[in-house]
N, C-alpha and C positions, 0 to 999 in steps of 0.2 A: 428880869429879862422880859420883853417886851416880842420876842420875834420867835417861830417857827426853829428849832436848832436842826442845823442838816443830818446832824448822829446824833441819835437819840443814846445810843448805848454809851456815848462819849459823859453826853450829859448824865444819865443815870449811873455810872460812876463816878461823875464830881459831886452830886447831891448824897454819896455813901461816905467823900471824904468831907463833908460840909457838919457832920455831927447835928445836926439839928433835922424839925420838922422839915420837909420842901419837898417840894415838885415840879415837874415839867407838866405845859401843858400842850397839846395840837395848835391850831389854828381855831377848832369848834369849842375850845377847851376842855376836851378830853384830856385825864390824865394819864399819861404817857411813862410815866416814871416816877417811883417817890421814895424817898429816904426813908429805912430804917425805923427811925424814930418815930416817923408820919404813922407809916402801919403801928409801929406798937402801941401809938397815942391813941389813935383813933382804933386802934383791938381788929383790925383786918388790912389786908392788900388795898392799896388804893388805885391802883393803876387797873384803868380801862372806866371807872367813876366819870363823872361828872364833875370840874372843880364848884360847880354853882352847889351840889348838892355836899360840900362839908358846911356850907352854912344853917343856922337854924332861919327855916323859913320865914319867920318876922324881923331878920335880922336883912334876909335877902331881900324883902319887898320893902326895906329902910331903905336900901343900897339904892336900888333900883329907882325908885322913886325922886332918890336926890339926882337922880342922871337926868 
């Protein structure tokens, strides 16, 4: 999804019945919401994070770079 969701809570119940890692993010990509799985992969809460900061930062300034 590409866009700002107008209920957040809407979504962060469909990313509980999606069984996998995910999340929503803001506008500034803040994450807003995240499944389950995301927190137990990554061993913490991810919501109110940064989506830029689940990268490793050599991997983020690849990203970046090819933009």
């Amino acid at each position: 999804m590409n866009a700002v969701p107008p209920h957040p809570e809407s979504v962060a119940f469909a990313l509980q019945l999606a069984g996998v890692p995910a999340c929503a993010c803001d506008a500034e990509g803040r994450i807003v919401a995240a499944s389950e799985e995301l927190d137990a992969l990554l061993a913490q809460p991810q919501a109110g994070r940064m989506l830029a900061d689940l990268w490793a930062r050599h991997v983020l300034a690849d990203s970046q770079a090819q933009l």
